[in-house]
PyMOL CGO cylinders between C-alpha atoms (Angstrom):
from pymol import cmd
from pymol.cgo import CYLINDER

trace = [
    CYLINDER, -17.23, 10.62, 12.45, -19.14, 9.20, 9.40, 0.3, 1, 1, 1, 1, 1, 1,
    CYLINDER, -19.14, 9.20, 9.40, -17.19, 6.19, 9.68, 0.3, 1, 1, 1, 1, 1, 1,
    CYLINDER, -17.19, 6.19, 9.68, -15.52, 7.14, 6.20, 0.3, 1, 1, 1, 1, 1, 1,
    CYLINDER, -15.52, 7.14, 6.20, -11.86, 6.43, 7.20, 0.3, 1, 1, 1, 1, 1, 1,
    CYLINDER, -11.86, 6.43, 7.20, -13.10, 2.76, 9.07, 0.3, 1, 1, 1, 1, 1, 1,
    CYLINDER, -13.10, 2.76, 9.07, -11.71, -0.53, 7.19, 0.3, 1, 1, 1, 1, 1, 1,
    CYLINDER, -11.71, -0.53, 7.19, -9.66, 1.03, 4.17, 0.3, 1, 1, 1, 1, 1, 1,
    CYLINDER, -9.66, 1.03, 4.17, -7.02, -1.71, 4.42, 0.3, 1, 1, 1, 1, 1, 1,
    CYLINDER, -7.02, -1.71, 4.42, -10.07, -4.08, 3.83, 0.3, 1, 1, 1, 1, 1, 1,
    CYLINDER, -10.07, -4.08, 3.83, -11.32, -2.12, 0.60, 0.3, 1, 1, 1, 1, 1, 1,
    CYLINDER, -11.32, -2.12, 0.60, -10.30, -3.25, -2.93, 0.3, 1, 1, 1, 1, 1, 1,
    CYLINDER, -10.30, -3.25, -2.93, -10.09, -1.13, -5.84, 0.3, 1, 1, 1, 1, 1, 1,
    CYLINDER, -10.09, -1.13, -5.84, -13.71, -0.84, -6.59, 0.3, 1, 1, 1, 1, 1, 1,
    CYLINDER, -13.71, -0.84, -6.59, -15.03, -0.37, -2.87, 0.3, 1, 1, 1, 1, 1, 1,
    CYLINDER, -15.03, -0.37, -2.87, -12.47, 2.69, -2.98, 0.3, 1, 1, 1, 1, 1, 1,
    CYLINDER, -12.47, 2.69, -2.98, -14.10, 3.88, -5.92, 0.3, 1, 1, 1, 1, 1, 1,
    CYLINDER, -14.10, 3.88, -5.92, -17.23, 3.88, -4.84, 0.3, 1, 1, 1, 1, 1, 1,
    CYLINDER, -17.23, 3.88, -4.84, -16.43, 5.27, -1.22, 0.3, 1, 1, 1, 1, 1, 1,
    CYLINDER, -16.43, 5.27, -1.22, -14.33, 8.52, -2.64, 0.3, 1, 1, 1, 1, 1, 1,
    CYLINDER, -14.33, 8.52, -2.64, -17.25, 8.87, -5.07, 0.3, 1, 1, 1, 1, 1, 1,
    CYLINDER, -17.25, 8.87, -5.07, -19.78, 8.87, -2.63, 0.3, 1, 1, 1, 1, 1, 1,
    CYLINDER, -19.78, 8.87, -2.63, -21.35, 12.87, -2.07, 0.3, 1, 1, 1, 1, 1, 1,
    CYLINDER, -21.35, 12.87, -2.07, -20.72, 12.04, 1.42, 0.3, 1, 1, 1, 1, 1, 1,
    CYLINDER, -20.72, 12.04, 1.42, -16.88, 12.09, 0.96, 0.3, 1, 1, 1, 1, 1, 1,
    CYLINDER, -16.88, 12.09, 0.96, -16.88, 15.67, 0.26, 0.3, 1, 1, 1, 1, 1, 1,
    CYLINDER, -16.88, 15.67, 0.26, -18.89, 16.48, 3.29, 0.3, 1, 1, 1, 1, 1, 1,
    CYLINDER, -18.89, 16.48, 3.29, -16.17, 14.55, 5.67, 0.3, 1, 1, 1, 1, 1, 1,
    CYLINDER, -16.17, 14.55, 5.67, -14.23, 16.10, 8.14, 0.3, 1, 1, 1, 1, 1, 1,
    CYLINDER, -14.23, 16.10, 8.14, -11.17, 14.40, 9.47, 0.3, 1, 1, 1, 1, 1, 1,
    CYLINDER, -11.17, 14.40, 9.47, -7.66, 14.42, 11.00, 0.3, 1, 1, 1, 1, 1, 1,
    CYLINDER, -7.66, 14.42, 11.00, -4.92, 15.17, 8.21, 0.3, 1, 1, 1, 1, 1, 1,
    CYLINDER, -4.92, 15.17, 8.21, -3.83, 11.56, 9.08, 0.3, 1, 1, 1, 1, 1, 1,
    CYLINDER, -3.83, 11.56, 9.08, -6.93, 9.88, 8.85, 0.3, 1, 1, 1, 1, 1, 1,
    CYLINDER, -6.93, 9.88, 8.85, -6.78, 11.82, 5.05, 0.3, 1, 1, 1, 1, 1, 1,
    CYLINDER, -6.78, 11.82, 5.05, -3.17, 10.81, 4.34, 0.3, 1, 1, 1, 1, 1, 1,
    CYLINDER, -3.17, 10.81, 4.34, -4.28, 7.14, 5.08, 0.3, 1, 1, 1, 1, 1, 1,
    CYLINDER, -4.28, 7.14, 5.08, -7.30, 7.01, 2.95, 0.3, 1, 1, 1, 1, 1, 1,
    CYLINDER, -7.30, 7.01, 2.95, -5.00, 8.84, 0.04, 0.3, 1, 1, 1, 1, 1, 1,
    CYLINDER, -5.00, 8.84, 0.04, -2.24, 6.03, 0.54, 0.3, 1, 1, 1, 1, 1, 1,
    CYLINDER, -2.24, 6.03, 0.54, -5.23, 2.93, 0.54, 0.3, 1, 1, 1, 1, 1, 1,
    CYLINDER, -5.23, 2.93, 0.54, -6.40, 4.11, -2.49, 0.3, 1, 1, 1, 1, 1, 1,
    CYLINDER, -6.40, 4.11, -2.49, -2.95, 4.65, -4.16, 0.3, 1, 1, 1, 1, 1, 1,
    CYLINDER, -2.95, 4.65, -4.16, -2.09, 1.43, -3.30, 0.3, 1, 1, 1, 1, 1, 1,
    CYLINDER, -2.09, 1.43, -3.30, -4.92, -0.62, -4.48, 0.3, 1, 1, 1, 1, 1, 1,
    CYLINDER, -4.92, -0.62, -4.48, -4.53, 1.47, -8.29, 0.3, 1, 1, 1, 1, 1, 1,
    CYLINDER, -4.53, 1.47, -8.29, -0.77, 0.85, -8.06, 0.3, 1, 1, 1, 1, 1, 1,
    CYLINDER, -0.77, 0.85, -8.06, -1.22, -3.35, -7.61, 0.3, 1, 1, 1, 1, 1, 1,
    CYLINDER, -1.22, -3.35, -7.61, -1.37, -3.85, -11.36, 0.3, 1, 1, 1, 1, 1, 1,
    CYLINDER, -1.37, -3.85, -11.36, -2.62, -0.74, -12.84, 0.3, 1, 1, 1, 1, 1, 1,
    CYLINDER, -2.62, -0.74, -12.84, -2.47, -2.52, -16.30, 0.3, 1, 1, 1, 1, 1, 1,
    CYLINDER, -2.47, -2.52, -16.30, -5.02, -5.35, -15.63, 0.3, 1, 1, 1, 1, 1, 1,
    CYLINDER, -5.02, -5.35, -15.63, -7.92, -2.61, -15.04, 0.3, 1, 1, 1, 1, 1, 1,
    CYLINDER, -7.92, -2.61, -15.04, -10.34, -2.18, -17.02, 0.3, 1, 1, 1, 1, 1, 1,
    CYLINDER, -10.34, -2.18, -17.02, -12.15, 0.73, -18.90, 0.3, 1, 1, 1, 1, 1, 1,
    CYLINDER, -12.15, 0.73, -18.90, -15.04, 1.13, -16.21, 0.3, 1, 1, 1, 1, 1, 1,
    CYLINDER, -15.04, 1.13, -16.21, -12.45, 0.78, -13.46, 0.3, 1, 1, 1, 1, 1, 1,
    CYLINDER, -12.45, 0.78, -13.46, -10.32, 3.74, -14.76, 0.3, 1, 1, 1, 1, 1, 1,
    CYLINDER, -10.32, 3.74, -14.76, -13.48, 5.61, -15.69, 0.3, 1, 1, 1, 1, 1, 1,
    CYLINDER, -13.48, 5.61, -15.69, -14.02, 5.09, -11.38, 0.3, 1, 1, 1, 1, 1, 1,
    CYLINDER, -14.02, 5.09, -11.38, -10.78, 5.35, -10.57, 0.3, 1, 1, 1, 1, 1, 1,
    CYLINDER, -10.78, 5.35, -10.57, -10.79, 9.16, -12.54, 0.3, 1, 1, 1, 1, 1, 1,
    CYLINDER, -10.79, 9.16, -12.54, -13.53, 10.58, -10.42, 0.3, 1, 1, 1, 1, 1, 1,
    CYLINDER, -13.53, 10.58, -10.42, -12.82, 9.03, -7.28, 0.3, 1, 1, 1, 1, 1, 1,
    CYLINDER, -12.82, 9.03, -7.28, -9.44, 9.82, -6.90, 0.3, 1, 1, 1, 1, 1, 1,
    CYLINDER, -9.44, 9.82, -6.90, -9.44, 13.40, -7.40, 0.3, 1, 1, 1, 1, 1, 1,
    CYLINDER, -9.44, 13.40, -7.40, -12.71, 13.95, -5.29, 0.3, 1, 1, 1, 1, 1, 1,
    CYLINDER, -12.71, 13.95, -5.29, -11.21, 12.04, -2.41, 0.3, 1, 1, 1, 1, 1, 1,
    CYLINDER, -11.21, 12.04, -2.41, -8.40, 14.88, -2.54, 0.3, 1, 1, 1, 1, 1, 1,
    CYLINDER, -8.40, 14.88, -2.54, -10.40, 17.76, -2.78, 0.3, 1, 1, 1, 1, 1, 1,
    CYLINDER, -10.40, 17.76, -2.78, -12.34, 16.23, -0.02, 0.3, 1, 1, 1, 1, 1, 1,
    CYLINDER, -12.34, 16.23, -0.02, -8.97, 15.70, 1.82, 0.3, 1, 1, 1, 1, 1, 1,
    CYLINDER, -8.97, 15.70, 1.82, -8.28, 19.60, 1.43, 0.3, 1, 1, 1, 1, 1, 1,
    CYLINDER, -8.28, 19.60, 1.43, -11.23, 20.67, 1.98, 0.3, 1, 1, 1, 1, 1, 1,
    CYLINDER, -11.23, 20.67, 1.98, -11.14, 19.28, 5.18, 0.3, 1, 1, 1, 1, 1, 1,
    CYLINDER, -11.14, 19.28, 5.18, -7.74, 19.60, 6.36, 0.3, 1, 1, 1, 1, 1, 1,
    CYLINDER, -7.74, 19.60, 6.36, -6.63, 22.48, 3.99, 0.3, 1, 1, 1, 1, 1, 1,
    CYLINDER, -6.63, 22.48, 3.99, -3.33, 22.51, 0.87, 0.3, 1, 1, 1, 1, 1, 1,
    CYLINDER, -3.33, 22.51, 0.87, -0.97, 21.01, 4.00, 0.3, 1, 1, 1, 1, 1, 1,
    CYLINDER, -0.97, 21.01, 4.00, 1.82, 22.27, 2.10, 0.3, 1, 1, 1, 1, 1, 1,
    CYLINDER, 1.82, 22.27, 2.10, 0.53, 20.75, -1.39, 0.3, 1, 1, 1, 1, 1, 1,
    CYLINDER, 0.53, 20.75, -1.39, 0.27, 17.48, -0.03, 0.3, 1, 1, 1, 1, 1, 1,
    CYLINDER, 0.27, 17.48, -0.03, -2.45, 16.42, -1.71, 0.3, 1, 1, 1, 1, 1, 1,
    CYLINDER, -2.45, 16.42, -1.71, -0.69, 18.29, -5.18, 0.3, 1, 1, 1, 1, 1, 1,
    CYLINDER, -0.69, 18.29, -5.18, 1.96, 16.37, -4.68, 0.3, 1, 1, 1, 1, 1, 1,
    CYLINDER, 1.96, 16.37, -4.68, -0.20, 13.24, -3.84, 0.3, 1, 1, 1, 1, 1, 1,
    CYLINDER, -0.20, 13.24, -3.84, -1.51, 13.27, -7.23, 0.3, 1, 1, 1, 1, 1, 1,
    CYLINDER, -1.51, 13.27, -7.23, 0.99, 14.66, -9.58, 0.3, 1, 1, 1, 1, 1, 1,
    CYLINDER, 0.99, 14.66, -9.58, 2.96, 11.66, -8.51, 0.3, 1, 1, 1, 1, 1, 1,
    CYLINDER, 2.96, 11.66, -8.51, 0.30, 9.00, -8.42, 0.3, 1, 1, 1, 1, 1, 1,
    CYLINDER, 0.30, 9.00, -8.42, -0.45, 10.30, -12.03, 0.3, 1, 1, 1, 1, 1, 1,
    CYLINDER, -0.45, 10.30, -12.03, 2.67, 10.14, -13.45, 0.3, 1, 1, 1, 1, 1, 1,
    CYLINDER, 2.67, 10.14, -13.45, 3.83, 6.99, -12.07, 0.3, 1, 1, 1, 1, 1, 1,
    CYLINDER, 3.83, 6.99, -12.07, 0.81, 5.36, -13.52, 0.3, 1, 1, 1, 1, 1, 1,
    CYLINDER, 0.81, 5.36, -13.52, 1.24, 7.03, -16.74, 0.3, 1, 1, 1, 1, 1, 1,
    CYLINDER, 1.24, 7.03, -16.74, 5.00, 6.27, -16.73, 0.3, 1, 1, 1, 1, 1, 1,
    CYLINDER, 5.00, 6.27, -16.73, 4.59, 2.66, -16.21, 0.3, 1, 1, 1, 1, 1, 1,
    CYLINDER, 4.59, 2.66, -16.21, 1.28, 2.23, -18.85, 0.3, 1, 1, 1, 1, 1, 1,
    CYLINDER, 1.28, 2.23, -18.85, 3.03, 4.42, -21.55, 0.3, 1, 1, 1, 1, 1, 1,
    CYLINDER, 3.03, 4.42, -21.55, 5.99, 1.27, -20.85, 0.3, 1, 1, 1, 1, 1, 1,
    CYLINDER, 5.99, 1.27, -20.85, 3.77, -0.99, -20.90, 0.3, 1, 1, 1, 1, 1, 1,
    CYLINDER, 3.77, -0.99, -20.90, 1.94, 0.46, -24.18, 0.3, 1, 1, 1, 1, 1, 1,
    CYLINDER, 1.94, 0.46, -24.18, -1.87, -0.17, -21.66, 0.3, 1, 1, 1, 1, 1, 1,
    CYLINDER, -1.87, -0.17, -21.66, -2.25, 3.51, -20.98, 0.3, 1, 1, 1, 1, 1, 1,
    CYLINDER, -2.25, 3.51, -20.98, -5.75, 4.32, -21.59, 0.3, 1, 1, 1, 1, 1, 1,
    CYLINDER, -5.75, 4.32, -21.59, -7.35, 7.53, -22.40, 0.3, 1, 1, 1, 1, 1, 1,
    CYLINDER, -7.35, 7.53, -22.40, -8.44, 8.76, -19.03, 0.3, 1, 1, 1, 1, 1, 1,
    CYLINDER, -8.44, 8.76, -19.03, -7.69, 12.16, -18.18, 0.3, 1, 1, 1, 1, 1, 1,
    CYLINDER, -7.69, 12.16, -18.18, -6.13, 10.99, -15.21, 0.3, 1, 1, 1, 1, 1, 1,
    CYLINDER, -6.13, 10.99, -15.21, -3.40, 9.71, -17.34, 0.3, 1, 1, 1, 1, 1, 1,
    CYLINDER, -3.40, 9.71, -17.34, -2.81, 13.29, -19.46, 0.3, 1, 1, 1, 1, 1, 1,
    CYLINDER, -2.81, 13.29, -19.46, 0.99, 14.23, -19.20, 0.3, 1, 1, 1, 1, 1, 1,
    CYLINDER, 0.99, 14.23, -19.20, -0.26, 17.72, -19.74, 0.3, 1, 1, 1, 1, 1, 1,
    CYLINDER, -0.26, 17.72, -19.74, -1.89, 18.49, -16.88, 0.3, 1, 1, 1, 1, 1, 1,
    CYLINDER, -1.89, 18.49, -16.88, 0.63, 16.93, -14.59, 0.3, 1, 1, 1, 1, 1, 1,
    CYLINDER, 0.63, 16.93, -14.59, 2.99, 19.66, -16.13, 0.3, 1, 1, 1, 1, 1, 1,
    CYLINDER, 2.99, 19.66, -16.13, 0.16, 22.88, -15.91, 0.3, 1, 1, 1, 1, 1, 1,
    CYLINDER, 0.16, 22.88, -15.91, -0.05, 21.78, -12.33, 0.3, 1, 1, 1, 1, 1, 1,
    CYLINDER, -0.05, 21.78, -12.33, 3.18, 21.53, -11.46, 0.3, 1, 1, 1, 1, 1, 1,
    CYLINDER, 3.18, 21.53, -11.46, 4.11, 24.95, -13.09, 0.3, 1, 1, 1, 1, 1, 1,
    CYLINDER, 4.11, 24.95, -13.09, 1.34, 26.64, -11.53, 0.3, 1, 1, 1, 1, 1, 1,
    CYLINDER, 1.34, 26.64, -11.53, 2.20, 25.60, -8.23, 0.3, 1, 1, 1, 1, 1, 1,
    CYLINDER, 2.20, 25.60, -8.23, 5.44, 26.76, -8.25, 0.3, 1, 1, 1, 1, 1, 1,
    CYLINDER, 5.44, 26.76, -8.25, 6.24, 28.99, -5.87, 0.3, 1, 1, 1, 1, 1, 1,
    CYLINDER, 6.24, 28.99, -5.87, 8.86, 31.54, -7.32, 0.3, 1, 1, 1, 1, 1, 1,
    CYLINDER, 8.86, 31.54, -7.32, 10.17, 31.78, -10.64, 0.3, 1, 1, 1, 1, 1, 1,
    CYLINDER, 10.17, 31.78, -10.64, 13.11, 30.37, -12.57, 0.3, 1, 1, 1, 1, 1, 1,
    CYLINDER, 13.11, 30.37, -12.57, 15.31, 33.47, -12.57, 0.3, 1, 1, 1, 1, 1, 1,
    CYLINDER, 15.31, 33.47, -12.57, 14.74, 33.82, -8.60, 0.3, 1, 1, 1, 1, 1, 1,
    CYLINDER, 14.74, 33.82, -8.60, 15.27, 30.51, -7.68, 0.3, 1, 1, 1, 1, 1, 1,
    CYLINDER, 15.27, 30.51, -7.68, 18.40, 29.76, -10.12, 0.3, 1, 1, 1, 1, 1, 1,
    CYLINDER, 18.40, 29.76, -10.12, 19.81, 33.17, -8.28, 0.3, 1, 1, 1, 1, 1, 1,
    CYLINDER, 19.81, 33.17, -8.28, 19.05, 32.10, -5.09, 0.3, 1, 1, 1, 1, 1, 1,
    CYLINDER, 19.05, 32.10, -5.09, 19.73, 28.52, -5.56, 0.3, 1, 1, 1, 1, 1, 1,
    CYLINDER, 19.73, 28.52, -5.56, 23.72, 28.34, -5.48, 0.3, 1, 1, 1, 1, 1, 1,
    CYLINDER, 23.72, 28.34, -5.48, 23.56, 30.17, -1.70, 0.3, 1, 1, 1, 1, 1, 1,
    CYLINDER, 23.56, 30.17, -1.70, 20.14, 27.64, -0.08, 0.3, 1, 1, 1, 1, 1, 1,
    CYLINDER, 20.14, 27.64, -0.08, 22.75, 27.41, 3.10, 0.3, 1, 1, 1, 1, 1, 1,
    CYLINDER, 22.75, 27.41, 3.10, 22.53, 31.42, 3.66, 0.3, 1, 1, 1, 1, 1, 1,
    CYLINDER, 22.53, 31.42, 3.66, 18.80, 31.75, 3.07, 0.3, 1, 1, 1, 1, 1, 1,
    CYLINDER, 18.80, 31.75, 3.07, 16.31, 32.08, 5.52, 0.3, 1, 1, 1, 1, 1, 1,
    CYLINDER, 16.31, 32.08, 5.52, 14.19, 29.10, 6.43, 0.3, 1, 1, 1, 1, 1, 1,
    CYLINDER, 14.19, 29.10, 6.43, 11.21, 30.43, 3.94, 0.3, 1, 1, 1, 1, 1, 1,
    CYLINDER, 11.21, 30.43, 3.94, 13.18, 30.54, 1.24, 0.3, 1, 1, 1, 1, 1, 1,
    CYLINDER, 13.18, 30.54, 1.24, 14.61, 26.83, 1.31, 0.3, 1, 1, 1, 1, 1, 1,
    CYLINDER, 14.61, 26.83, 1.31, 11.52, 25.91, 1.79, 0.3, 1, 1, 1, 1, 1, 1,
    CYLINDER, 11.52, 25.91, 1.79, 10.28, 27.50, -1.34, 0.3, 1, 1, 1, 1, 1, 1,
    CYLINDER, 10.28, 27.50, -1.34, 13.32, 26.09, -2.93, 0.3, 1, 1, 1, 1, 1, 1,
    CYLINDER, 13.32, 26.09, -2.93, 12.27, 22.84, -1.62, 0.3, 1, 1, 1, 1, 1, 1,
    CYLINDER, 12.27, 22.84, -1.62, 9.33, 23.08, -3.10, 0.3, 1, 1, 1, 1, 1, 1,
    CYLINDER, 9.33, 23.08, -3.10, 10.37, 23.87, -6.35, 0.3, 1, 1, 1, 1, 1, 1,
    CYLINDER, 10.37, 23.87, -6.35, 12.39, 20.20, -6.68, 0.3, 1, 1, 1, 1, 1, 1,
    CYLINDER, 12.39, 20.20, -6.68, 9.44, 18.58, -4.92, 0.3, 1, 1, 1, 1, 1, 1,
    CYLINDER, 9.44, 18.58, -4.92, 6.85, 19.72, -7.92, 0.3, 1, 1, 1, 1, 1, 1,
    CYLINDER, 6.85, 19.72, -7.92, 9.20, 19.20, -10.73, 0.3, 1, 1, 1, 1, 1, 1,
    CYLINDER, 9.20, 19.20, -10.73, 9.43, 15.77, -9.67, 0.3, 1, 1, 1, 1, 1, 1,
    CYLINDER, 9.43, 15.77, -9.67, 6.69, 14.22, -11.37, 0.3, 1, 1, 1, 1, 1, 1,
    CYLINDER, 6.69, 14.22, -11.37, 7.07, 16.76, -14.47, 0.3, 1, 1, 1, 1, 1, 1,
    CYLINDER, 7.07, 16.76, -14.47, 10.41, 15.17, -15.10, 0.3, 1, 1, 1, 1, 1, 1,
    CYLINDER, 10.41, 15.17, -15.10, 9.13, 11.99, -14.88, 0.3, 1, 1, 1, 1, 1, 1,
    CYLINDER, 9.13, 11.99, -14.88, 6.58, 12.24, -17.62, 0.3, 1, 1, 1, 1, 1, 1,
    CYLINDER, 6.58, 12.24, -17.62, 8.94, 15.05, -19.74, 0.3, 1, 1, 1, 1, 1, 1,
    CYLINDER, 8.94, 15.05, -19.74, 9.69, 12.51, -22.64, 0.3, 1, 1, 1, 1, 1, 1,
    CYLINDER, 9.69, 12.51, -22.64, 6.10, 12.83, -23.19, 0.3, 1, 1, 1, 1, 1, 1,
    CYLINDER, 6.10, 12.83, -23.19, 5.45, 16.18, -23.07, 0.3, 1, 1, 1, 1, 1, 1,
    CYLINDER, 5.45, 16.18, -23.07, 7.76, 17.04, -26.30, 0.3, 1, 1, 1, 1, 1, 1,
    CYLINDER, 7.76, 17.04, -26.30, 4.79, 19.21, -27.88, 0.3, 1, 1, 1, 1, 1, 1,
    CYLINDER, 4.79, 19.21, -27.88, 3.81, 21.16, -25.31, 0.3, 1, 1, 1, 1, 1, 1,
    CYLINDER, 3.81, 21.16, -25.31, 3.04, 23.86, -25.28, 0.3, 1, 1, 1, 1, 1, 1,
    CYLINDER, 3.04, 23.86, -25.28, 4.94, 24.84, -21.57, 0.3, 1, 1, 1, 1, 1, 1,
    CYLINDER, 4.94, 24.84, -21.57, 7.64, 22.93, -22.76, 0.3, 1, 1, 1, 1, 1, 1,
    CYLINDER, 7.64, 22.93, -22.76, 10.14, 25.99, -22.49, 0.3, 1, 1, 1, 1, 1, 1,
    CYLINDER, 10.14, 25.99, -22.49, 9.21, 27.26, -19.18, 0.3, 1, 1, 1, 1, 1, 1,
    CYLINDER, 9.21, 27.26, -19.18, 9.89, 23.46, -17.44, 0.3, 1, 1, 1, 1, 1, 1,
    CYLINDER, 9.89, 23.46, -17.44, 13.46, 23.79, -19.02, 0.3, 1, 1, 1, 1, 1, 1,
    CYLINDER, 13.46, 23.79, -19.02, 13.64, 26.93, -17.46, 0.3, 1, 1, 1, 1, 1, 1,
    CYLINDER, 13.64, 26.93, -17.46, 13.18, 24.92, -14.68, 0.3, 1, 1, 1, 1, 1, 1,
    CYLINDER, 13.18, 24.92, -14.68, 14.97, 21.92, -15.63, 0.3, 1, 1, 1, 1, 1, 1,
    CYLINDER, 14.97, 21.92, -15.63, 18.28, 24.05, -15.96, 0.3, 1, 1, 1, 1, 1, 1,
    CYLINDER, 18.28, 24.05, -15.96, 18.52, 25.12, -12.03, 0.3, 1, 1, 1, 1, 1, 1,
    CYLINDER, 18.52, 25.12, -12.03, 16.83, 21.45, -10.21, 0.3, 1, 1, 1, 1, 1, 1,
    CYLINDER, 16.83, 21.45, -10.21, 19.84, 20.21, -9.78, 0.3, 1, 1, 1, 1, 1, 1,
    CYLINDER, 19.84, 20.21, -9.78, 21.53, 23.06, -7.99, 0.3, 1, 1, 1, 1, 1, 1,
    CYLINDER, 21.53, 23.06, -7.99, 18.07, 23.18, -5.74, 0.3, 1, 1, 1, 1, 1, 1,
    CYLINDER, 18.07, 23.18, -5.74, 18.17, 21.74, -1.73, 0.3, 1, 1, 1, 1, 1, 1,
]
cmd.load_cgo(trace, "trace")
């Protein structure tokens, strides 16, 4: 152990940074806890007051976060899109609370777009399967509510951000989707 995972509740935002940034990170192994622990530390500190930070600390904040995930599945492997999920949400919870704020800076980080592409690309069936299969979840098979599941899980953070993604170009395909998540497990 490289001593990677030790202190993290110590850390501010800028230690983080640095520590996810660090080529070491992506050479880490570790438990899927010790992972899910550094992913929620890091989360957390970005999350205090996301407003107050400044361009160099988003600039950080944009390179660090997403290596420390693809070092997290690179390690421990997609755990069921955990770390997906991990940061479609972070991302659009930021962005949802900057674009209130009117602070949202231009990081790609904070790029509705790509929280919808992601989303959309990760799904695991398609609209006209899922809406069919939807209505009868209690008589599937446990594979197929899980896929189901999974569907509501990644259009989550899409709907959160939606009023911002008027233009694009996906736009009809999440309605697609946006038609059957409420009939979803």
């Amino acid at each position: 152990m490289s001593g990677l995972f030790d202190g993290l509740d110590r850390l501010d935002l800028d230690a983080h940074a640095r520590r996810w940034s660090a080529p070491e990170a992506l050479r880490t192994d570790g438990a899927v806890s010790e992972w899910i622990g550094a992913a929620q530390m890091f989360a957390a500190r970005i999350q205090q007051d996301p407003a107050r930070l400044t361009g160099d600390q988003w600039r950080a904040v944009a390179e660090a976060w997403p290596a420390l995930l693809a070092a997290a599945e690179r390690a421990t492997g997609v755990q069921h899109n955990e770390w997906l999920l991990r940061d479609l949400w972070l991302r659009a919870s930021l962005l949802k609370e900057l674009t209130e704020t009117g602070s949202a800076p231009d990081v790609p980080l904070l790029q509705p777009g790509p929280i919808l592409d992601r989303a959309l690309d990760a799904m695991p069936t398609d609209p006209d399967t899922a809406a069919a299969l939807a209505p009868r979840w209690r008589e599937l098979d446990r594979a197929q509510v899980l896929s189901l599941r999974m569907v509501r899980r990644l259009l989550g953070p899409a709907r959160a951000v939606a009023p911002l993604l008027a233009d694009h170009p996906r736009r009809g395909e999440f309605e697609a989707w946006e038609r059957i998540a409420d009939s979803l497990p």
